[in-house]
DRENDO-1510 file (C-alpha; in Angstrom, 1 decimal, always signed):
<recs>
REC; n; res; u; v; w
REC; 1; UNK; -36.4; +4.3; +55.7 .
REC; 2; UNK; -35.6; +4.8; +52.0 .
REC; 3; UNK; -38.7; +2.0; +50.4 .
REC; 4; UNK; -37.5; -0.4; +47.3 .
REC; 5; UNK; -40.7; -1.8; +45.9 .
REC; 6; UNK; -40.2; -5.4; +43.9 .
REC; 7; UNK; -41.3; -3.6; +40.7 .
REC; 8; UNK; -37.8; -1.6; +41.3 .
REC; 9; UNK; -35.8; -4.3; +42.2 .
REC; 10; UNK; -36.8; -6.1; +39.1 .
REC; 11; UNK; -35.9; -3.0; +37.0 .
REC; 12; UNK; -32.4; -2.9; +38.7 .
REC; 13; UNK; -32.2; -7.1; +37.9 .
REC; 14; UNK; -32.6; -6.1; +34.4 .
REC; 15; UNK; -30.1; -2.9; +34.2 .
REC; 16; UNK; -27.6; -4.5; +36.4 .
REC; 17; UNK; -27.0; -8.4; +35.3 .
REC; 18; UNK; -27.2; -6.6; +31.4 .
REC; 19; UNK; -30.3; -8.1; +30.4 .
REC; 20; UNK; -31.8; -5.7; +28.4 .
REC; 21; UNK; -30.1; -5.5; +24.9 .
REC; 22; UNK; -29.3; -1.7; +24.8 .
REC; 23; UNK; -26.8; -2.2; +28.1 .
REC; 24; UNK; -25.6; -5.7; +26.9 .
REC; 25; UNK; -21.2; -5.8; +27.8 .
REC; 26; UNK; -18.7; -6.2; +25.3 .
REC; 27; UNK; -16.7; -8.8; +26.5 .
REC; 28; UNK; -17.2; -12.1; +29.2 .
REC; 29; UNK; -15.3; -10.4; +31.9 .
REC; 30; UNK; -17.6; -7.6; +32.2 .
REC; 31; UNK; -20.5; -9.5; +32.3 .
REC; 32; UNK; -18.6; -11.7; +35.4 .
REC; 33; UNK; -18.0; -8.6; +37.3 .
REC; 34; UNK; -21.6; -7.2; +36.7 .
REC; 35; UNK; -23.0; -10.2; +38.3 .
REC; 36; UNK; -19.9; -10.7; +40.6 .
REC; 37; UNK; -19.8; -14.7; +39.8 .
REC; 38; UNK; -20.8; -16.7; +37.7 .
REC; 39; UNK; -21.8; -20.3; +38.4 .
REC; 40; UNK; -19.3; -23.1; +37.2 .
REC; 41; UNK; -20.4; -26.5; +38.1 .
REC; 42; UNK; -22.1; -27.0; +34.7 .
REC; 43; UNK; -19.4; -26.0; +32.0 .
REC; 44; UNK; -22.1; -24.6; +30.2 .
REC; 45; UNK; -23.8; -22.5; +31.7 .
REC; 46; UNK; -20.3; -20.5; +31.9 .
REC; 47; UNK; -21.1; -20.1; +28.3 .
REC; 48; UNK; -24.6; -19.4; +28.0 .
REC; 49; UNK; -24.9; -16.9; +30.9 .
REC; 50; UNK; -22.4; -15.2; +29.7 .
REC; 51; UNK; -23.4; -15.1; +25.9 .
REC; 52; UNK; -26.8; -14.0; +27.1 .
REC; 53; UNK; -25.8; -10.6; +28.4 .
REC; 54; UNK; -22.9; -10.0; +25.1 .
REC; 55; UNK; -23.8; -7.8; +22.6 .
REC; 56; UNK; -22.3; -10.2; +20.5 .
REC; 57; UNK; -22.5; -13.8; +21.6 .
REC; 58; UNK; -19.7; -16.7; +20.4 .
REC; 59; UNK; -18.1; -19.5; +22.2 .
REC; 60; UNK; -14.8; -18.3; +21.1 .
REC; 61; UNK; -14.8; -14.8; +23.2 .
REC; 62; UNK; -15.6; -16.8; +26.4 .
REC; 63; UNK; -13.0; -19.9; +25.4 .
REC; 64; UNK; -10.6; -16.6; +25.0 .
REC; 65; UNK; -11.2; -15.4; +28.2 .
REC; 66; UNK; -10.8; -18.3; +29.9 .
REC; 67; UNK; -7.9; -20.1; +28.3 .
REC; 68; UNK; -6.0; -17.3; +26.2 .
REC; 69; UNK; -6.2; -14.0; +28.7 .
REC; 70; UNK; -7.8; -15.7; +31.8 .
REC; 71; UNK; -9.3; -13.3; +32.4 .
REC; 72; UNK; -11.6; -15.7; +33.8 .
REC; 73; UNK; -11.0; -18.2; +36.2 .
REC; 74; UNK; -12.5; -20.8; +37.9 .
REC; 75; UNK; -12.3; -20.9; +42.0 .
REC; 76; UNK; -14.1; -23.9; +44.5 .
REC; 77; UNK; -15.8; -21.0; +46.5 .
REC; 78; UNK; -19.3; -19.9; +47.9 .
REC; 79; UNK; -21.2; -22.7; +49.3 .
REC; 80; UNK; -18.1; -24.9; +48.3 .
REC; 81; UNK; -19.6; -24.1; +45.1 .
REC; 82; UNK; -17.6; -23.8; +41.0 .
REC; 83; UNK; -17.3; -20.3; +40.0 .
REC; 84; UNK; -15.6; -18.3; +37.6 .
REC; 85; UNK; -15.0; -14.8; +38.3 .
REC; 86; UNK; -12.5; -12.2; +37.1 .
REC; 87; UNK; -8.8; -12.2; +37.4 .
REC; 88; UNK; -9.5; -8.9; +39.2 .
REC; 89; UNK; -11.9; -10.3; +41.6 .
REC; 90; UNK; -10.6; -13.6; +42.4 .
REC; 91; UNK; -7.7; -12.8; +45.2 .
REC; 92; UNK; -10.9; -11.7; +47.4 .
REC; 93; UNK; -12.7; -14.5; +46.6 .
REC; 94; UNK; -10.2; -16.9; +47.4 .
REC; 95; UNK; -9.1; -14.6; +50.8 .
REC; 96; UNK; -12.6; -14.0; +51.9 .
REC; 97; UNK; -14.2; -17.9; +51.3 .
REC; 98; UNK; -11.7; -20.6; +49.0 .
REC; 99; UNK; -9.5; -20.5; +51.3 .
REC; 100; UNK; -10.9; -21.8; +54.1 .
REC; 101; UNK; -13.0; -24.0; +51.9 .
REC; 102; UNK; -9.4; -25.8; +50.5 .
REC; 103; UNK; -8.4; -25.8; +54.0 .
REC; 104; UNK; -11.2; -28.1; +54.8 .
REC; 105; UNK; -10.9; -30.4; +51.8 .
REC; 106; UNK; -7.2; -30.8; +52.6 .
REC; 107; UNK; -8.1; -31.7; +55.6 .
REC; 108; UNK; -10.7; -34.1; +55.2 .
REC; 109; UNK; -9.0; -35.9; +52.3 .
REC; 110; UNK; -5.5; -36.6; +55.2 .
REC; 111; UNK; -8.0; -37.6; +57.2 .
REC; 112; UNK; -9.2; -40.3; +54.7 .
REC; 113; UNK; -5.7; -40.9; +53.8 .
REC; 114; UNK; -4.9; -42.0; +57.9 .
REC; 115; UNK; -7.3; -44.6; +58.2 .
REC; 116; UNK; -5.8; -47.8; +59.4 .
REC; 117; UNK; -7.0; -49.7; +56.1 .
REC; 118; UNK; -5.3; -46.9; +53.9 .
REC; 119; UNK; -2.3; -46.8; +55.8 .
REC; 120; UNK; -1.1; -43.2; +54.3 .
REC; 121; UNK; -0.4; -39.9; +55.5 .
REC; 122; UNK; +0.3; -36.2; +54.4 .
REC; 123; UNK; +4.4; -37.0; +53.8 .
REC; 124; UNK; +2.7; -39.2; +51.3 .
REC; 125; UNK; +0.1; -37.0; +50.1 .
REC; 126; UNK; +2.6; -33.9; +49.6 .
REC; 127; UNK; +4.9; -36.8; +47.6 .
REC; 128; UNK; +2.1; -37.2; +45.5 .
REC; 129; UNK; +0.8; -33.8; +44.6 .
REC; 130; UNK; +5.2; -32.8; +43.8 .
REC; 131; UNK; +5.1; -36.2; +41.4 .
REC; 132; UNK; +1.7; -34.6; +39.8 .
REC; 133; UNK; +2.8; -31.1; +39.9 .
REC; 134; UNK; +6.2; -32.0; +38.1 .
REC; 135; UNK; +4.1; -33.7; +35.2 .
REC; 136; UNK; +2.1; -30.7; +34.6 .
REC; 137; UNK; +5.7; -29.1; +34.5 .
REC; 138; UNK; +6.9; -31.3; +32.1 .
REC; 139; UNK; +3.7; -31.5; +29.8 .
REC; 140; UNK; +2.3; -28.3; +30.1 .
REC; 141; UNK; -0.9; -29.6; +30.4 .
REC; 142; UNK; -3.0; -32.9; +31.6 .
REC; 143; UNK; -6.3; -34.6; +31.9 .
REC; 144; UNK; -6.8; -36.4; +35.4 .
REC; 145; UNK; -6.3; -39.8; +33.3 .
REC; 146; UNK; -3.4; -38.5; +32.0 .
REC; 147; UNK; -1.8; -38.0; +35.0 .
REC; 148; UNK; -2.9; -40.8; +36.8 .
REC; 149; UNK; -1.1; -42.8; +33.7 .
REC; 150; UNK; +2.3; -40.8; +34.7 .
REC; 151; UNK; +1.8; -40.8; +38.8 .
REC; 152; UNK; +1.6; -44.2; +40.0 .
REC; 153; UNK; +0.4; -42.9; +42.8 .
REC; 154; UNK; -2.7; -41.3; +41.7 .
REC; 155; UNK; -3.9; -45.4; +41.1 .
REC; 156; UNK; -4.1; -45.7; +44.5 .
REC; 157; UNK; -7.7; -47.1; +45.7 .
REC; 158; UNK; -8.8; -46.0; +49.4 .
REC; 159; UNK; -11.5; -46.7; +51.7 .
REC; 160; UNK; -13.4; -44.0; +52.5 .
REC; 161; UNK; -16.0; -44.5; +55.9 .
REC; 162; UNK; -14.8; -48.1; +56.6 .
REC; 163; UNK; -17.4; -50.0; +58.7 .
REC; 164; UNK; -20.1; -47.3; +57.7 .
REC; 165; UNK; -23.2; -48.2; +55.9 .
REC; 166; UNK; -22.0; -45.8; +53.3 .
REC; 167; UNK; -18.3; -47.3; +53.1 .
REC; 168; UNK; -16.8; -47.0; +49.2 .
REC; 169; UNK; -13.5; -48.0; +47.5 .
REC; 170; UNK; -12.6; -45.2; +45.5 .
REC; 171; UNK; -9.6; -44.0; +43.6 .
REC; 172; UNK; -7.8; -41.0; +45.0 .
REC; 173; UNK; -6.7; -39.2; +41.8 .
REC; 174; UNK; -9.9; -37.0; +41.8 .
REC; 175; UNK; -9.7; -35.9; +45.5 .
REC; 176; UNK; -5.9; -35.2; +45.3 .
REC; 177; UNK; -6.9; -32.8; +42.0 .
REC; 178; UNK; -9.4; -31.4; +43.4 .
REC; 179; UNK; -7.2; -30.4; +46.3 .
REC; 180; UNK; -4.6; -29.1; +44.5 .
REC; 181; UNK; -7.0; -27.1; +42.2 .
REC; 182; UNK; -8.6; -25.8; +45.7 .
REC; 183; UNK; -5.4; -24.4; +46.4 .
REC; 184; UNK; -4.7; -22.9; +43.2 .
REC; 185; UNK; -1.4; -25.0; +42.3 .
REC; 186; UNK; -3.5; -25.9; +39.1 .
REC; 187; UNK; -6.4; -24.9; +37.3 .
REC; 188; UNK; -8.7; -26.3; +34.8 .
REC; 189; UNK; -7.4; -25.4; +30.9 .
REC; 190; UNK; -9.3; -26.5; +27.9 .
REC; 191; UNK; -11.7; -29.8; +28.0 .
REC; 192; UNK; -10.5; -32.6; +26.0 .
REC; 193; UNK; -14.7; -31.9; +23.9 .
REC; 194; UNK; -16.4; -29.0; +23.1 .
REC; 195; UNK; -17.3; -26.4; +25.5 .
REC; 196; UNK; -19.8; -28.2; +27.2 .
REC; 197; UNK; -17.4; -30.6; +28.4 .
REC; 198; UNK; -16.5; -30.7; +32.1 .
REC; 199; UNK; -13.3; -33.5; +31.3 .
REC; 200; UNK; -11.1; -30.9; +32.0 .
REC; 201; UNK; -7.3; -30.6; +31.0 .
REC; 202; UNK; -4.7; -29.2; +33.9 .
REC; 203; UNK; -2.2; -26.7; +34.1 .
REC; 204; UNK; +0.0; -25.7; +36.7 .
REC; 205; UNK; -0.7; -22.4; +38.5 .
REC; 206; UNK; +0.1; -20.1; +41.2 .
REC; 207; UNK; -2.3; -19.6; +44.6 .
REC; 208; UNK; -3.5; -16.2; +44.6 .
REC; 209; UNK; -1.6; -14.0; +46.8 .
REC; 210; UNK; -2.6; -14.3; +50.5 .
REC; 211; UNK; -4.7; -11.6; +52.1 .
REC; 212; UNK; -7.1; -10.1; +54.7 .
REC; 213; UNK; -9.9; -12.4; +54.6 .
REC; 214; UNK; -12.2; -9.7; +56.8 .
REC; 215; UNK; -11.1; -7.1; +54.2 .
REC; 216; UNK; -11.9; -9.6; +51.1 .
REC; 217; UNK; -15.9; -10.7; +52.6 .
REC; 218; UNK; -16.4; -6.6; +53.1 .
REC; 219; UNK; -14.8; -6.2; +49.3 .
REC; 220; UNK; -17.5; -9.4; +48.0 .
REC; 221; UNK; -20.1; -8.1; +49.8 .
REC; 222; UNK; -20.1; -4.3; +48.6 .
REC; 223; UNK; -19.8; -6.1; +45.3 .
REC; 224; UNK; -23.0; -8.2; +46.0 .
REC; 225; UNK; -25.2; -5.5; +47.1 .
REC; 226; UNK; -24.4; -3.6; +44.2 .
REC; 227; UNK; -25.2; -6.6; +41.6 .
REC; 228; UNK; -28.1; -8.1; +43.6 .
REC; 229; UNK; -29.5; -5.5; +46.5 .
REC; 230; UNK; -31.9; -4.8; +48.2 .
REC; 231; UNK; -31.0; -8.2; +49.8 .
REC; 232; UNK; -31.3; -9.6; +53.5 .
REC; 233; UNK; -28.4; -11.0; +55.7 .
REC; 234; UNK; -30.1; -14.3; +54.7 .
REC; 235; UNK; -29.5; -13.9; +51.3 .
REC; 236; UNK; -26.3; -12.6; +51.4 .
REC; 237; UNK; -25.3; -15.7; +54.2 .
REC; 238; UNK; -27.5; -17.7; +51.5 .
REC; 239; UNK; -25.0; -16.7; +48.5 .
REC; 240; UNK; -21.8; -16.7; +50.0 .
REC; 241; UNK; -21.7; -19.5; +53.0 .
REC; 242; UNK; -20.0; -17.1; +55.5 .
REC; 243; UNK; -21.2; -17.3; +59.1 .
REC; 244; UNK; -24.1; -14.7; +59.8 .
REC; 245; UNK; -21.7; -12.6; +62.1 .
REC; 246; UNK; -19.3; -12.8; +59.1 .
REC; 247; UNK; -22.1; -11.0; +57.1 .
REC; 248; UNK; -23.2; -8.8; +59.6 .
REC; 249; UNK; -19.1; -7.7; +60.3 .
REC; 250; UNK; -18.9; -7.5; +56.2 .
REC; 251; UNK; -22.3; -5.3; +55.8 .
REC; 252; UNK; -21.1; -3.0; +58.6 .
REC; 253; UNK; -17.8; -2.6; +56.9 .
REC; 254; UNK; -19.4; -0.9; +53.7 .
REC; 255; UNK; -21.3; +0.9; +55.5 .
REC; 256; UNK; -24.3; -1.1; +53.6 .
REC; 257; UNK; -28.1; +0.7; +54.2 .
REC; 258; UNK; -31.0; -0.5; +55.3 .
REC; 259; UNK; -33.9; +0.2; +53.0 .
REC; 260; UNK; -37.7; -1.0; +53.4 .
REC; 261; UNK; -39.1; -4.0; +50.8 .
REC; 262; UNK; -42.5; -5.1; +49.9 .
REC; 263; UNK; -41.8; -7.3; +52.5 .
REC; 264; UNK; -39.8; -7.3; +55.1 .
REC; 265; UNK; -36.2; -4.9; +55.0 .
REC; 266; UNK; -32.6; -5.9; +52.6 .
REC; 267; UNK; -29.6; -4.1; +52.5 .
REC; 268; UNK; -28.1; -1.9; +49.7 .
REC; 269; UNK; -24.7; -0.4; +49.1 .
REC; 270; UNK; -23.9; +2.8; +50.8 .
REC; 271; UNK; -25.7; +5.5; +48.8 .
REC; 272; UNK; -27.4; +3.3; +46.3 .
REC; 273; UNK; -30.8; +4.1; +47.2 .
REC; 274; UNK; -32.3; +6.1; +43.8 .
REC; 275; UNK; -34.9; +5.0; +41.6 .
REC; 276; UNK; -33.6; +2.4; +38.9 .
REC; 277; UNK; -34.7; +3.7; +35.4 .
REC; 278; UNK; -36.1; +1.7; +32.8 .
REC; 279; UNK; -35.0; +0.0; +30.1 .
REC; 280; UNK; -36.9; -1.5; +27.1 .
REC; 281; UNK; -39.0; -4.6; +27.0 .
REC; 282; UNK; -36.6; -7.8; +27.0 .
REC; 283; UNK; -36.6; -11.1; +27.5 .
REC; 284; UNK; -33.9; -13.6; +28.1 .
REC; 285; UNK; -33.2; -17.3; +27.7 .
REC; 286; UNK; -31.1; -17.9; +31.0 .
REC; 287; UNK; -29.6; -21.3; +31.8 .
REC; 288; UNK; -30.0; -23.4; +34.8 .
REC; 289; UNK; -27.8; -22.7; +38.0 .
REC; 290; UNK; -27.5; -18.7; +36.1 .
REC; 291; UNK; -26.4; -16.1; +38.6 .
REC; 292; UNK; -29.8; -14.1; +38.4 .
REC; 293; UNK; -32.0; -16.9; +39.3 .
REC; 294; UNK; -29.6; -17.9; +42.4 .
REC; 295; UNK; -28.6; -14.7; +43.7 .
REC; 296; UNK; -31.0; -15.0; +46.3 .
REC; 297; UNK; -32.3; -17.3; +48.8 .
REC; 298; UNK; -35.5; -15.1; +48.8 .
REC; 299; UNK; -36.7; -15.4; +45.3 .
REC; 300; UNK; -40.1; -14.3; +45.7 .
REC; 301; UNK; -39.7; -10.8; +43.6 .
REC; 302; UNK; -39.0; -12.3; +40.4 .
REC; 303; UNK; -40.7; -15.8; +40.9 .
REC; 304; UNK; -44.0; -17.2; +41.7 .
REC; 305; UNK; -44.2; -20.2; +44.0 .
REC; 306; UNK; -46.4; -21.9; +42.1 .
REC; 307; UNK; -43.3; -22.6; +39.3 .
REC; 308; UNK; -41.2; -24.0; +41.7 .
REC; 309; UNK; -42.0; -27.9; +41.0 .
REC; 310; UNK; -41.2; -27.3; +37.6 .
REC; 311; UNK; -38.7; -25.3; +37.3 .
REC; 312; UNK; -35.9; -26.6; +39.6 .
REC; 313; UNK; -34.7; -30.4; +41.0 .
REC; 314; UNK; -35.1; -32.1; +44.0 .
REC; 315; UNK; -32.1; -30.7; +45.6 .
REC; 316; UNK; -33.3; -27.0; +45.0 .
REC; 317; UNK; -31.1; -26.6; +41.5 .
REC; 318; UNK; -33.2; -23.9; +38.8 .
REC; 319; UNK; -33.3; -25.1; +35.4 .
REC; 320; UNK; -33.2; -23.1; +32.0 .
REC; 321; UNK; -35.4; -20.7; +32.7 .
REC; 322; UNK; -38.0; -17.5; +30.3 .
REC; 323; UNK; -37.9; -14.3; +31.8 .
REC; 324; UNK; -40.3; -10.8; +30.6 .
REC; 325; UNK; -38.7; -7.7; +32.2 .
REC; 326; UNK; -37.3; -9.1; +35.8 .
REC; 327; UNK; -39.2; -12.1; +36.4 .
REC; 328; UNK; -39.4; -15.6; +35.2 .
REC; 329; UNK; -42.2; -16.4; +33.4 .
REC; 330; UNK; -41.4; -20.4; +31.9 .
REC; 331; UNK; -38.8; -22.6; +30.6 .
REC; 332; UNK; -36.9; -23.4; +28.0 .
REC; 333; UNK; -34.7; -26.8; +26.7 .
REC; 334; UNK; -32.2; -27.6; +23.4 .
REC; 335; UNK; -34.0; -30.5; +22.0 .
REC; 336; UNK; -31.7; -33.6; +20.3 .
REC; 337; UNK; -32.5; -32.3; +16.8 .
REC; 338; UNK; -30.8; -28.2; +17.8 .
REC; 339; UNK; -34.6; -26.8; +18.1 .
REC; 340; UNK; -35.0; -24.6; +21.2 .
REC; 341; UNK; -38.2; -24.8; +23.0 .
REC; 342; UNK; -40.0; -23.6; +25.6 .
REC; 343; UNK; -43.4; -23.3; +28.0 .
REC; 344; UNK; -45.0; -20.4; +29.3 .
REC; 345; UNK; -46.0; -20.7; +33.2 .
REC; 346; UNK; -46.9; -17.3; +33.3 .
REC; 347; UNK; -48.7; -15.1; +30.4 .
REC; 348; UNK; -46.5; -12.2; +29.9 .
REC; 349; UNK; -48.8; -10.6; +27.8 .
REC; 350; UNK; -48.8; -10.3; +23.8 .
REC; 351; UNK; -45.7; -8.1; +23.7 .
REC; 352; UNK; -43.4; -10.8; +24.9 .
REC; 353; UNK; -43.9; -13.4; +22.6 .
REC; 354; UNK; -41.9; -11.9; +19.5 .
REC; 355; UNK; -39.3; -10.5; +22.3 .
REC; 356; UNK; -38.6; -13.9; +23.3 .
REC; 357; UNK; -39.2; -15.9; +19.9 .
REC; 358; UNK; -35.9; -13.6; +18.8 .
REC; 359; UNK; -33.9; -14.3; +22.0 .
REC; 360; UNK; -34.9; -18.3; +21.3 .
REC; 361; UNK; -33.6; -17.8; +17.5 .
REC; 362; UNK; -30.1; -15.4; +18.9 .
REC; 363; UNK; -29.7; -18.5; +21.3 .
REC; 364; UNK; -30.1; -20.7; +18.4 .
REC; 365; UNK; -27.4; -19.2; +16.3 .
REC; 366; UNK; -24.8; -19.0; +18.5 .
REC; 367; UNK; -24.6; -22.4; +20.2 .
REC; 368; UNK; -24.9; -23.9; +16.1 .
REC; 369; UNK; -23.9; -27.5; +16.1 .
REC; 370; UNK; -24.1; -27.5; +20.3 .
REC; 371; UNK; -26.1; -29.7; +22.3 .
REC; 372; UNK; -26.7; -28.8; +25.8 .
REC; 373; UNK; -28.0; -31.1; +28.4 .
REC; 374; UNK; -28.4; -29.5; +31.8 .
REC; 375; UNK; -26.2; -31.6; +34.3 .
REC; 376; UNK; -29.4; -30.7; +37.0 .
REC; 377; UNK; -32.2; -31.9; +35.1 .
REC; 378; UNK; -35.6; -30.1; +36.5 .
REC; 379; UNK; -39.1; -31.6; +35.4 .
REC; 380; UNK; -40.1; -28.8; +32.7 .
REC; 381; UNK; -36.6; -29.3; +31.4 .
REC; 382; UNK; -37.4; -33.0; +30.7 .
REC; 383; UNK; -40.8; -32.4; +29.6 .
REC; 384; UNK; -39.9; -30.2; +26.4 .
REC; 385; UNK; -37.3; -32.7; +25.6 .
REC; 386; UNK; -39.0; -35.7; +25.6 .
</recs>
């Protein structure tokens, strides 16, 4: 069995999410493709994982991409999780996880609907999403207050778990948007702020065209191994939220290998089993939630336990994380005046500090005016901001 140590999987970390400055992409849809997804909850960190791996970093190319070409788009998808991925990319996405994912919402929203003290049903929910859906028409575009102004409908209050310890009143505009934007009748356009707004204007769109959802997880998961393996069926059930037989059938489709790790065995893409080459020294300022720091649910090769408590939240959420060469090494914050700062948790060595002093200023220069408060907010990240 071919042996990956974790010295080589941090090299191909480095090559492969375009961390290093020689291989850095050209535009934001190249750097979504190289790291398959990348994480949406936080507007963001959209933004700043993206800017991180361009050669030439701005707002306005990612805005372009996402609003002008959409060539990015944002799906409700692994681990019911916001990403945005590629035009390209996204009928597999939605065939091989959003789908079943909107599926669910829908129904748990109708179920809401049909209790006794809401009195509603899906005749009235499908009303509802035509009245919205004919605004967007109309308009061309929407925030969720917007249309709830226009759709009477969307007022509504309902009780959700009535006679629960946990029973809430709460208006159904958000749920029946978010279920239409599951099944890709809208998507989110511009934010009514700047780009690290998440108060999102609508559009109307059209669903992604159906299609084989066995054929799409085998598609996502040859992706996946090519962006993050070596990996283990745990990571890859980890990343995605499939069943583990739905990884296992997607692994065997691609004919993925199995290769030996410093500890235990992963999985790689048919073939890909050659030593990674180096690149040069780098360091990157990565935000919180980035694709390289969740690609995993075994983190060990790039991060010491001992960070842990510092670096992410309560409900296991990273924060803005340093990283020297493939592994993180500290953290970094935007302070309220603009200045970027950040602690050390691990001493790189006397090399890295110019490296990373440079990616702190590039960071610097490109948000301008910006400031970014991480909506998971992890102990180091409060610490450097206080």
């Amino acid at each position: 069995m071919q042996r990956i140590s974790d010295e080589q999987r941090r090299r191909r970390l480095g090559r492969r999410h375009l961390l290093a400055p020689s291989i850095r992409a050209q535009a934001p849809v190249a750097v979504a493709d190289a790291l398959v997804a990348l994480h949406a909850t936080d507007a963001a960190t959209v933004f700043l994982s993206a800017c991180a791996r361009l050669a030439d970093a701005s707002v306005e190319a990612v805005e372009r991409a996402l609003y002008e070409e959409v060539g990015l788009v944002r799906l409700l998808s692994m681990r019911n999780t916001l990403f945005a991925v590629s035009a390209e990319l996204a009928p597999h996405v939605d065939a091989s996880t959003a789908r079943a994912i909107a599926a669910k919402e829908r129904r748990t929203l109708v179920k809401h609907l049909a209790e006794p003290v809401n009195g509603l049903d899906e005749r009235w929910l499908a009303e509802t999403e035509a009245a919205a859906l004919a605004v967007l028409g109309a308009r061309g575009s929407a925030t969720g207050s917007e249309l709830s102004a226009a759709v009477p409908a969307l007022r509504t209050k309902i009780t959700v778990f009535p006679g629960k310890k946990w029973e809430a009143v709460q208006g159904v505009a958000s749920r029946v948007i978010r279920v239409l934007a599951a099944d890709g009748r809208i998507r989110r356009d511009r934010p009514r702020g700047s780009w690290t707004s998440s108060q999102f204007r609508w559009i109307a769109s059209e669903p992604w065209p159906a299609g084989s959802a066995a054929d799409s997880r085998a598609e996502l998961a040859r992706r996946w191994l090519l962006s993050y393996g070596p990996g283990t069926e745990a990571d890859l059930k980890w990343w995605t939220g499939w069943t583990l037989t739905e990884v296992r059938t997607a692994l065997a489709a691609v004919g993925a290998e199995e290769v030996a790790l410093d500890t235990g065995t992963g999985f790689v893409a048919a073939g890909d089993t050659a030593p990674e080459s180096p690149v040069e020294p780098w360091a990157a300022l990565l935000p919180g939630l980035d694709p390289s720091a969740m690609g995993w649910a075994d983190r060990d090769f790039h991060l010491d336990k001992d960070h842990r408590l510092a670096l992410f939240d309560r409900s296991g959420n990273i924060g803005p994380t340093v990283w020297w060469n493939g592994s993180i090494v500290g953290g970094w914050a935007q302070r309220a005046d603009g200045e970027v700062v950040w602690r050390l948790l691990t001493e790189p060595g006397s090399d890295a500090a110019a490296v990373i002093e440079a990616e702190a200023a590039r960071l610097s220069v490109w948000v301008g005016e910006a400031r970014i408060t991480p909506r998971f907010r992890t102990p180091l990240e409060r610490e450097l901001t206080a």
